[in-house]
Backbone atoms as SQL, in Angstrom:
CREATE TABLE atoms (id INTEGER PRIMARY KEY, chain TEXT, resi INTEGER, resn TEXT, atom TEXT, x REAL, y REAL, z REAL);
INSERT INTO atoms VALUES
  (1, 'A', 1, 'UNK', 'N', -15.092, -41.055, 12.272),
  (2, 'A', 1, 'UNK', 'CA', -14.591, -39.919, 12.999),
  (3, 'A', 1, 'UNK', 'C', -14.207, -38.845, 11.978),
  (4, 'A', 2, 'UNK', 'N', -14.742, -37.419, 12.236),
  (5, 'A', 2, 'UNK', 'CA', -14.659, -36.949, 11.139),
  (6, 'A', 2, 'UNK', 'C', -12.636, -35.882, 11.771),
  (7, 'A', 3, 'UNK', 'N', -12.455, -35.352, 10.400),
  (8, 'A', 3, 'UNK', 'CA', -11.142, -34.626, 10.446),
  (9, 'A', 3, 'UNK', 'C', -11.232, -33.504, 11.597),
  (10, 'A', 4, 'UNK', 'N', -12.270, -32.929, 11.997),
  (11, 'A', 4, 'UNK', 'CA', -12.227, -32.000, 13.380),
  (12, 'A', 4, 'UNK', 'C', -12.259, -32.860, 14.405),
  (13, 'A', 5, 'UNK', 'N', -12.571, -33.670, 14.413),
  (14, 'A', 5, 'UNK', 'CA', -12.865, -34.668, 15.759),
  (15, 'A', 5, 'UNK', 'C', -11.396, -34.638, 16.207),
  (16, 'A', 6, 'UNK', 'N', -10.948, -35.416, 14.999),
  (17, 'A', 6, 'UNK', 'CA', -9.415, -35.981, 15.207),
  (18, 'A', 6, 'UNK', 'C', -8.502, -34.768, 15.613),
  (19, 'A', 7, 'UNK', 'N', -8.309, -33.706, 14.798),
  (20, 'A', 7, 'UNK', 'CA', -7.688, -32.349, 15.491),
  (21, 'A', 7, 'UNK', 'C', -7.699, -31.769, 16.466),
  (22, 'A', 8, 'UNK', 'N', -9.215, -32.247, 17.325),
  (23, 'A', 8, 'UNK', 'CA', -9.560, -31.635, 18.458),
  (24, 'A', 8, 'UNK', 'C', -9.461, -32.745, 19.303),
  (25, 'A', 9, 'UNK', 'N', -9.063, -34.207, 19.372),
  (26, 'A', 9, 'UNK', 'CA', -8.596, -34.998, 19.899),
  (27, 'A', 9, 'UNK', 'C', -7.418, -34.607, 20.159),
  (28, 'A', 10, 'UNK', 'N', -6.506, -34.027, 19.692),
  (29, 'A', 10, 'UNK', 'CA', -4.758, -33.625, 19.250),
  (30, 'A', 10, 'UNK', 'C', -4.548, -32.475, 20.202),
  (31, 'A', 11, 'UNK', 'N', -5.383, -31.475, 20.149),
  (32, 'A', 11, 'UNK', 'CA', -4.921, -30.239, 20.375),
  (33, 'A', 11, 'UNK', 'C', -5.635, -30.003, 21.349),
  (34, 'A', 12, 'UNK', 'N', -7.468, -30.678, 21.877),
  (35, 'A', 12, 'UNK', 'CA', -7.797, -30.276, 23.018),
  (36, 'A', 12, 'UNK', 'C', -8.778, -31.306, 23.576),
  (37, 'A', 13, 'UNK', 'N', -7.923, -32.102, 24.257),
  (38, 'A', 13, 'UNK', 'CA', -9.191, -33.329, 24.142),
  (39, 'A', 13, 'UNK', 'C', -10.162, -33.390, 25.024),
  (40, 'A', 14, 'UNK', 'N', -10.439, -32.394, 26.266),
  (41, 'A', 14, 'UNK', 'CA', -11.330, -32.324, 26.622),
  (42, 'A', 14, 'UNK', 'C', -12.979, -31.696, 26.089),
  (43, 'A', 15, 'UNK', 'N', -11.981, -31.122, 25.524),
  (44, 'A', 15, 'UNK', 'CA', -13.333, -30.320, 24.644),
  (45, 'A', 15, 'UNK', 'C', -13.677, -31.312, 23.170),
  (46, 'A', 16, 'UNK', 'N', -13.142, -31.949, 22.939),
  (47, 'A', 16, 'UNK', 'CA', -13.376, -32.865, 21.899),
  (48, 'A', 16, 'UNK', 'C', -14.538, -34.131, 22.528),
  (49, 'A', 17, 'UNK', 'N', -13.983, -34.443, 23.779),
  (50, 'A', 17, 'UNK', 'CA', -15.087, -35.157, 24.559),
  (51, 'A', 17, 'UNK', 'C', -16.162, -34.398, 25.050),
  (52, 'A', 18, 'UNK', 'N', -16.202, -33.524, 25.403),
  (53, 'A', 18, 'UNK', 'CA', -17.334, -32.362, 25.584),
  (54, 'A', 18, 'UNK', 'C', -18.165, -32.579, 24.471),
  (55, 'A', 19, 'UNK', 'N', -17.814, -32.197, 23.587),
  (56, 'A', 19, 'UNK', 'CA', -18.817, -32.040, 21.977),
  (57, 'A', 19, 'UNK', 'C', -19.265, -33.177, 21.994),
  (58, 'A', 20, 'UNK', 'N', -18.501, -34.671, 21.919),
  (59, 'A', 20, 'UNK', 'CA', -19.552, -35.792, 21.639),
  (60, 'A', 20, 'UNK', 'C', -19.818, -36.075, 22.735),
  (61, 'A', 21, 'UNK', 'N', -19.633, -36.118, 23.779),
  (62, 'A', 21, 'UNK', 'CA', -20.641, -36.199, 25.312),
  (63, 'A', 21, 'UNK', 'C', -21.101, -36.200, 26.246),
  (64, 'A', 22, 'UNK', 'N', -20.757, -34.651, 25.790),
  (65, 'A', 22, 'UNK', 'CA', -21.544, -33.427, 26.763),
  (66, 'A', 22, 'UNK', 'C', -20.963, -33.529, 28.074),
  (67, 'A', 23, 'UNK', 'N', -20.964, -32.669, 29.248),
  (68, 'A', 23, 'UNK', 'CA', -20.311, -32.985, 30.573),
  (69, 'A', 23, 'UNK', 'C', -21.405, -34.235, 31.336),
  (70, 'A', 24, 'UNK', 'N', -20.390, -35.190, 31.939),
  (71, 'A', 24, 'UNK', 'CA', -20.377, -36.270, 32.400),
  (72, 'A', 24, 'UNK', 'C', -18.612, -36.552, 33.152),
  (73, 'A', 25, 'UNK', 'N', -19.076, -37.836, 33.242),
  (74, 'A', 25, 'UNK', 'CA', -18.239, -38.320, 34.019),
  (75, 'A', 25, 'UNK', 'C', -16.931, -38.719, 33.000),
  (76, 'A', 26, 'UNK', 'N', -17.227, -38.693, 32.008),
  (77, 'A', 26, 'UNK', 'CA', -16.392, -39.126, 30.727),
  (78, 'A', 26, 'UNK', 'C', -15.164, -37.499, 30.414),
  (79, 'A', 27, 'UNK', 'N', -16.220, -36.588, 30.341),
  (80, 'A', 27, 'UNK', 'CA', -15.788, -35.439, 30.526),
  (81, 'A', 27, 'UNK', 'C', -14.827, -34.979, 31.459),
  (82, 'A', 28, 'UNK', 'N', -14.996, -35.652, 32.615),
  (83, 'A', 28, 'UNK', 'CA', -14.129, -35.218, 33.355),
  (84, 'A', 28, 'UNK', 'C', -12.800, -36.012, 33.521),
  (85, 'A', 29, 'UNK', 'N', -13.108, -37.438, 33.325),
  (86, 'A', 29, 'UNK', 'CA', -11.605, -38.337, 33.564),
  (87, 'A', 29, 'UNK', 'C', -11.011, -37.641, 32.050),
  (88, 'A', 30, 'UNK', 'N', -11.674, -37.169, 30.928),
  (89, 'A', 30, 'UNK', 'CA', -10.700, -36.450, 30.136),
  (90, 'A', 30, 'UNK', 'C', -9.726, -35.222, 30.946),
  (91, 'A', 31, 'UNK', 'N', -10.473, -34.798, 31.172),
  (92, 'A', 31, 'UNK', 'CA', -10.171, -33.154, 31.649),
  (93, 'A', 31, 'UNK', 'C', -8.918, -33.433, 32.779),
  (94, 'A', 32, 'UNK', 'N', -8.918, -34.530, 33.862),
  (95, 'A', 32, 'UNK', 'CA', -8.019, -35.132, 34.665),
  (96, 'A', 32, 'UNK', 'C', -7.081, -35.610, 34.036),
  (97, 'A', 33, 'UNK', 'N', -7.159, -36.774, 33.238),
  (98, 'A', 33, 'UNK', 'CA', -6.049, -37.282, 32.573),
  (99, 'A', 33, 'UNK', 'C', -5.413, -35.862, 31.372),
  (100, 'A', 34, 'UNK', 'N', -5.868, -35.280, 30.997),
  (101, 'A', 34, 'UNK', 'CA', -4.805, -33.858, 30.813),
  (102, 'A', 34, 'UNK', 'C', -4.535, -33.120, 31.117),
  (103, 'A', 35, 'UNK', 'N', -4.772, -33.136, 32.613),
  (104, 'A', 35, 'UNK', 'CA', -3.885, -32.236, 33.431),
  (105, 'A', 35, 'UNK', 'C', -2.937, -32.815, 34.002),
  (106, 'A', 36, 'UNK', 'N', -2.894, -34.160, 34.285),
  (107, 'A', 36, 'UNK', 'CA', -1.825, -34.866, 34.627),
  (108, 'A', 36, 'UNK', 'C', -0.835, -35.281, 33.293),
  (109, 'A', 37, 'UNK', 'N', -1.313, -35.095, 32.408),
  (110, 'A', 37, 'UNK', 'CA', -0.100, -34.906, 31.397),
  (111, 'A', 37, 'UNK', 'C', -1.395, -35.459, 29.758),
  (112, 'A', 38, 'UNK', 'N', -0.614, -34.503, 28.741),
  (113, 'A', 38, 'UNK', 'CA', -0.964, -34.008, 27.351),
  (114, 'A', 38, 'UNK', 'C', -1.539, -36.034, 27.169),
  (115, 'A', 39, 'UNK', 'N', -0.431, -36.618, 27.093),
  (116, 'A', 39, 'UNK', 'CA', -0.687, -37.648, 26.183),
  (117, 'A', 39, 'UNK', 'C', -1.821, -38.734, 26.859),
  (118, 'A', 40, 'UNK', 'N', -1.691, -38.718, 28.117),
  (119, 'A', 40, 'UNK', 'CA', -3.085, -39.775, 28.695),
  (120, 'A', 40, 'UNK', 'C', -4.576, -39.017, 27.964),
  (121, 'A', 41, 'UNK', 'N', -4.212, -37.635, 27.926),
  (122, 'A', 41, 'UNK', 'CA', -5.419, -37.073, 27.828),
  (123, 'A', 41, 'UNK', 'C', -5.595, -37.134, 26.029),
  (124, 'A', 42, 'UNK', 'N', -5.256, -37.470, 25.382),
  (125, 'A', 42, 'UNK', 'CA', -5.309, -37.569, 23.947),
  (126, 'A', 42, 'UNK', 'C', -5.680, -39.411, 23.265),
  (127, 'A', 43, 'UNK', 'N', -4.608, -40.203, 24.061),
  (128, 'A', 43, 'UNK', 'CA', -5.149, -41.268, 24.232),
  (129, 'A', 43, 'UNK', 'C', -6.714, -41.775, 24.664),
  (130, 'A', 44, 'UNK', 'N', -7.144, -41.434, 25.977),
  (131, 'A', 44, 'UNK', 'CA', -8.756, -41.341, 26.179),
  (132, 'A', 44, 'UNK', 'C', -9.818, -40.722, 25.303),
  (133, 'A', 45, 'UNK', 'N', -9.361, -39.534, 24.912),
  (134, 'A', 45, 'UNK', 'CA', -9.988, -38.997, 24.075),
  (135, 'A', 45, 'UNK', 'C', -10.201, -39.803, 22.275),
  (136, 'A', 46, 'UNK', 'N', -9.009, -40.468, 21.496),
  (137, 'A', 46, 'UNK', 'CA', -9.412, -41.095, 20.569),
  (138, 'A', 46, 'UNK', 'C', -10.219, -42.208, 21.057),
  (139, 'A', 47, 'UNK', 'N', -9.723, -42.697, 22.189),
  (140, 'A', 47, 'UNK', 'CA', -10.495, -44.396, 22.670),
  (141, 'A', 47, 'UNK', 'C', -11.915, -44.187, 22.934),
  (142, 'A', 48, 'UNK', 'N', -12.389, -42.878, 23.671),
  (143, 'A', 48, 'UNK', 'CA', -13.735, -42.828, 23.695),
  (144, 'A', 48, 'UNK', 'C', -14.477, -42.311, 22.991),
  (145, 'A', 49, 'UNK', 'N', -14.241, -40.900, 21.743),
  (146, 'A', 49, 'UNK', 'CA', -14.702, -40.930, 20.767),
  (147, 'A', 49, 'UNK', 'C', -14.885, -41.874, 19.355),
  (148, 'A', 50, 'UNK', 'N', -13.714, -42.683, 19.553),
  (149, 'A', 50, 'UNK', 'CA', -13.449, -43.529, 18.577),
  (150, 'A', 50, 'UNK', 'C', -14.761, -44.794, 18.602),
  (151, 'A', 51, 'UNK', 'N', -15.157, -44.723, 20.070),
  (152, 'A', 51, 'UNK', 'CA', -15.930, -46.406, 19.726),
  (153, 'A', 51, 'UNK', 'C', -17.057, -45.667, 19.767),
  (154, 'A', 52, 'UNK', 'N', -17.884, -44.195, 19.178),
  (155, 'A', 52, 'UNK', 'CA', -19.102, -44.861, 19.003),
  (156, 'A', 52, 'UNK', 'C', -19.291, -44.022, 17.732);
């Protein structure tokens, strides 16, 4: 995972899942889980960029 990944995991994690993959369905339970609050949505975001 490179050092922007991780920053943009932090500060905007939908768009961090966007970049590695693309709008989907992944895309969107990001985009949900941070609107219902910052930290679900930062959590998903390392867990699903993280495993590939």
């Amino acid at each position: 995972m490179s050092l922007l990944t991780i920053i943009l995991n932090i500060l905007l994690p939908p768009l961090a899942v966007f970049l590695k993959h693309g709008l989907g369905v992944t895309f969107l339970i990001s985009l949900l889980l941070t609107a219902l609050g910052w930290l679900p949505g930062v959590i998903h975001a390392f867990l699903v960029n993280g495993s590939r």
